[in-house]
N, C-alpha and C positions, 0 to 999 in steps of 0.2 A: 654434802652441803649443796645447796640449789641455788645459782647464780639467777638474776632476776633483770632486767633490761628495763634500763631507766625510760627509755624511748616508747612516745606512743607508738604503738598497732599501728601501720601504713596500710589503705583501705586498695584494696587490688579492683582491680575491676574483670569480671568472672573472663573469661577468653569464650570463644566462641564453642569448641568441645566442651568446655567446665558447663554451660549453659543447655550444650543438646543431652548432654549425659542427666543433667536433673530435670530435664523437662521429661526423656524416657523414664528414669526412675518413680517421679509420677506417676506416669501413665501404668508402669507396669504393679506399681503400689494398689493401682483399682481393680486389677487384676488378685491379686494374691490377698487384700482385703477382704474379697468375696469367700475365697480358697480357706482364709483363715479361720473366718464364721462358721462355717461349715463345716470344717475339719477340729475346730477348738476339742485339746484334751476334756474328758468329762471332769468338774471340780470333784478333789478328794475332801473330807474331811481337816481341817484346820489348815490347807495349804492350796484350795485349789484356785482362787484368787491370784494370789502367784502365780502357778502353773502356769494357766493360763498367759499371764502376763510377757512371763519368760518365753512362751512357747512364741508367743506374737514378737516381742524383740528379735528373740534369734535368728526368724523367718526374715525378717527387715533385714536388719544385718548379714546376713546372707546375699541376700539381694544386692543391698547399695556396695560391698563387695567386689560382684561378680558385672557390676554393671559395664563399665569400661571394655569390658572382653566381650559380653555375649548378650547384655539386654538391651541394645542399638538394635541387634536382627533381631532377637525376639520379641521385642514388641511391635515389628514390623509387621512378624509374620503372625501372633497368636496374640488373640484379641481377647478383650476384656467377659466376652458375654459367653464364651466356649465351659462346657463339664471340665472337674476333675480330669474325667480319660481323656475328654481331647485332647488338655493342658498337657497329660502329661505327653500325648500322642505328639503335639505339636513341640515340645520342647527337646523330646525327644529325635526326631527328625534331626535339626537342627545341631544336636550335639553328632548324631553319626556322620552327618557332613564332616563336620570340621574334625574328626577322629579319620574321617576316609582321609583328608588334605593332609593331617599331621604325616600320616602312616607315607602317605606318596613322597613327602620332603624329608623324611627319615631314610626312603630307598634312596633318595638321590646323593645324602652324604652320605650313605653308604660306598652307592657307584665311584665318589669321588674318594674313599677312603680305600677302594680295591686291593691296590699293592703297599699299606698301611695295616699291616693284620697291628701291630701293638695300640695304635689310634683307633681302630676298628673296634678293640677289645674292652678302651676305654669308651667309646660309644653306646658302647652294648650295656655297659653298667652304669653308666648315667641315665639309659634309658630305663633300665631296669629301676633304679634308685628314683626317677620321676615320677614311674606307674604307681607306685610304690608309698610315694609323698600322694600325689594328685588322690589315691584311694582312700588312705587314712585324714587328710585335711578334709576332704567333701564327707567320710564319716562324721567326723568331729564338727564341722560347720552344720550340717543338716539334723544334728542331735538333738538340738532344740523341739525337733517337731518330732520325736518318737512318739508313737501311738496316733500319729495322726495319717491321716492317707496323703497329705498335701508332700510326705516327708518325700517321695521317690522325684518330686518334679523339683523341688531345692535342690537336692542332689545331682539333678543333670545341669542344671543351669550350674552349679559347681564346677562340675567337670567340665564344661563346654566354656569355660570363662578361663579356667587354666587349661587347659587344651588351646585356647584363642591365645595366650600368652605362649606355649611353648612352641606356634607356629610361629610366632613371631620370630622367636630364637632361632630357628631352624632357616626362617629366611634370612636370618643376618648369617650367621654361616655360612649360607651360601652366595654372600656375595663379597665373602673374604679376598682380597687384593692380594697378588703375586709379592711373597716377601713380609708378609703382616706374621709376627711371628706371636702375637697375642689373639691370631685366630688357627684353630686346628684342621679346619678344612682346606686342604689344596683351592686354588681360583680355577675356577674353569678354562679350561687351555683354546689359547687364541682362537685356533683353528675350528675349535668345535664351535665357536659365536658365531661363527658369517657362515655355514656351511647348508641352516637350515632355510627353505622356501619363506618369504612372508608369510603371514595365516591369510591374506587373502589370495593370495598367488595358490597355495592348497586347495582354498573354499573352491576356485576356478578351475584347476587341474579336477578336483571332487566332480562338478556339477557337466565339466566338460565330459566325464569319463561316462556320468551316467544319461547324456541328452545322446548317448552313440544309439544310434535304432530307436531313433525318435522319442527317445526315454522311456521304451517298454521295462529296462530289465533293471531301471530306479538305480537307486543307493545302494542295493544289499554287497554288494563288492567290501563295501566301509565298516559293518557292522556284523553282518549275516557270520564270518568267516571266523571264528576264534584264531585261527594263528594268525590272521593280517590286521586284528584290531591293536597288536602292540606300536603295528606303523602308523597309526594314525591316531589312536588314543595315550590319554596319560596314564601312567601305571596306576593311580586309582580308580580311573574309570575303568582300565580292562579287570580289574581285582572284581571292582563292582558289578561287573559286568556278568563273570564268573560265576561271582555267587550269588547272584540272584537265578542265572540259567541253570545253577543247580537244585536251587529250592523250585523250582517253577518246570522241573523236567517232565516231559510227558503231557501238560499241559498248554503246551503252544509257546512259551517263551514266555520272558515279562516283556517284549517289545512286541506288537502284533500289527505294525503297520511301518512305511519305509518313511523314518523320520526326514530324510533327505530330500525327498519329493514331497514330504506332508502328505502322503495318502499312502490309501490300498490295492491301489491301479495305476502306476506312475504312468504320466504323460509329458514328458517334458520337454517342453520346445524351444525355449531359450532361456536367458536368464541374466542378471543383472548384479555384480556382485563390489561391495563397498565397506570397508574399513571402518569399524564406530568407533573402534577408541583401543590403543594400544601404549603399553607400559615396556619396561624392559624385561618384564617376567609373565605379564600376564598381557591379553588382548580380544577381542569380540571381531567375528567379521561376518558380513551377513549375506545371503544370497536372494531377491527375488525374482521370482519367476513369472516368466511371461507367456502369454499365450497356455496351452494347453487347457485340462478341463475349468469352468467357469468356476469361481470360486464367491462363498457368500459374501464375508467378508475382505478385507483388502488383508489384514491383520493375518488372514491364513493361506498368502503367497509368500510371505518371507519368512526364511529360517534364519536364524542366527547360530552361530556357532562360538562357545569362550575358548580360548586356549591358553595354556602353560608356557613354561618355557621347561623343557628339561632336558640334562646332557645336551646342552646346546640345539635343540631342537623344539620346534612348536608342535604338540601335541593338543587334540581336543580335549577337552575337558566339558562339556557338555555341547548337547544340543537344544538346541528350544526352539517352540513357533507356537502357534495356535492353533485349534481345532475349531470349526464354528464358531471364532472368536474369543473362546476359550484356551486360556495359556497351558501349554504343556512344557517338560521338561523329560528329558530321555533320564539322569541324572537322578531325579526324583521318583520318576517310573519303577527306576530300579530300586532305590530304596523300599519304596512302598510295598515291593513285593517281596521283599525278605520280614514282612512285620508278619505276626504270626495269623 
């Protein structure tokens, strides 16, 4: 029996996310419009009208879906006028970010589950049980477009939108309160919050270490060294870090200039370092440099550096600056060189 509300409809007025989320939806509908045409199953005999129809519904739906999670960045980043392979290149990127961030926030309630082997254990099979959900849902959601070539980029935006959801989860976990006995993660113990450097007090300690001998011998101290990148980076970027210098061995590295100094020849004479914007888990701090070789741009004397918060410490998590005016990212450098 279905109960019916005598009351009219009360008209909402959209919130400010309810609003960016359908203007993205939009934009990215001009996108996968084109994808659809293009990729349309061929009509069969007495059904392919349907087909067709179905196949373009599913595609939508899929979409306005995963929007919330993961089509804010990706329509930031992969734009309407790109191929097929771009699309899928470019949505692709995108989802192994946010699979690297999961996997770093997965280590860290682990760290915090250490002397919890039976909570460790039920960790292990929720996670197991998520991979598990996350593979047969984005099967099932991206079904619609079998036989089409569009089906593999549904699919990542799939995953990369419940992937943005179970980051999510992992970061409430981890900011469980001392005594919440409706959260399974220990709080981080007092001690370990106040013990770590600011991140620009780091970025300073960093730039002071390498202006020693007039900044001949750069940054590599920070990155060059696999065992000393676990002190200064997050455990995804040193993961990342790893596997990209494995697929890239023999060939010079996937980094081939000293991010830290932005060049090939560091010169570093002083330097100038300022705080952009800092949260209680995450933060940006920036360094620019003065003096040393002439530079074309202004854009390519400042590096920026993001960082984490983990086990009670600030970790980088990327580097960025510009080359010639052109944005680089250490972060994406590495990605790119694990694509085949």
């Amino acid at each position: 029996m279905r109960i019916y509300s005598l009351e009219a409809p009360k008209t909402r007025k959209p919130s400010i996310a309810s609003a960016t989320v359908e203007l993205i939806v939009t934009y990215l509908m001009e996108v996968l419009s084109k994808a659809l045409w293009a990729n349309r199953p061929k009509p069969v005999p007495g059904g392919g009208q349907i087909r067709a129809m179905r196949f373009g519904i599913g595609c939508i739906a899929c979409v306005l879906m995963c929007a919330p999670a993961s089509v804010v960045r990706a329509a930031e980043d992969c734009g309407p006028n790109l191929s097929q392979a771009e699309l899928d290149d470019c949505f692709g990127k995108i989802y192994k970010a946010s699979d690297a961030q999961l996997n770093a926030l997965y280590k860290q309630i682990e760290d915090r589950l250490k002397d919890d082997v039976a909570t460790t254990r039920l960790l292990v099979t929720a996670q197991r049980a998520w991979l598990a959900f996350r593979d047969a849902e984005c099967d099932f959601s991206s079904s619609a477009a079998t036989g089409g070539t569009i089906r593999p980029m549904i699919d990542t935006i799939c995953r990369e939108g419940l992937t943005r959801k179970r980051i999510d989860d992992f970061k409430t976990y981890l900011k469980c309160q001392e005594g919440d006995l409706g959260c399974p993660v220990p709080a981080q113990p007092a001690a370990a919050q106040v013990t770590s450097p600011d991140p620009s007090a780091i970025v300073t300690a960093i730039y002071r270490r390498a202006a020693e001998g007039k900044g001949g011998s750069g940054g590599q101290f920070l990155w060059a060294d696999k065992a000393a990148r676990p002190k200064f980076f997050s455990n995804a970027m040193v993961a990342l870090w790893a596997q990209a210098e494995a697929k890239t061995e023999g060939d010079g590295g996937p980094i081939d200039f000293d991010p830290v100094t932005n060049s090939q020849d560091p010169n570093l004479k002083s330097f100038k370092v300022a705080t952009e914007k800092q949260t209680a888990t995450t933060a940006t701090a920036s360094a620019t440099m003065l003096g040393g070789w002439p530079r074309k741009f202004s854009a390519d004397e400042t590096v920026h550096y993001d960082f984490v918060r983990e086990g009670g410490q600030w970790k980088i998590d990327d580097i960025r600056g510009a080359m010639d005016g052109t944005p680089w990212s250490v972060r994406e450098m590495l990605v790119r060189s694990l694509e085949p």
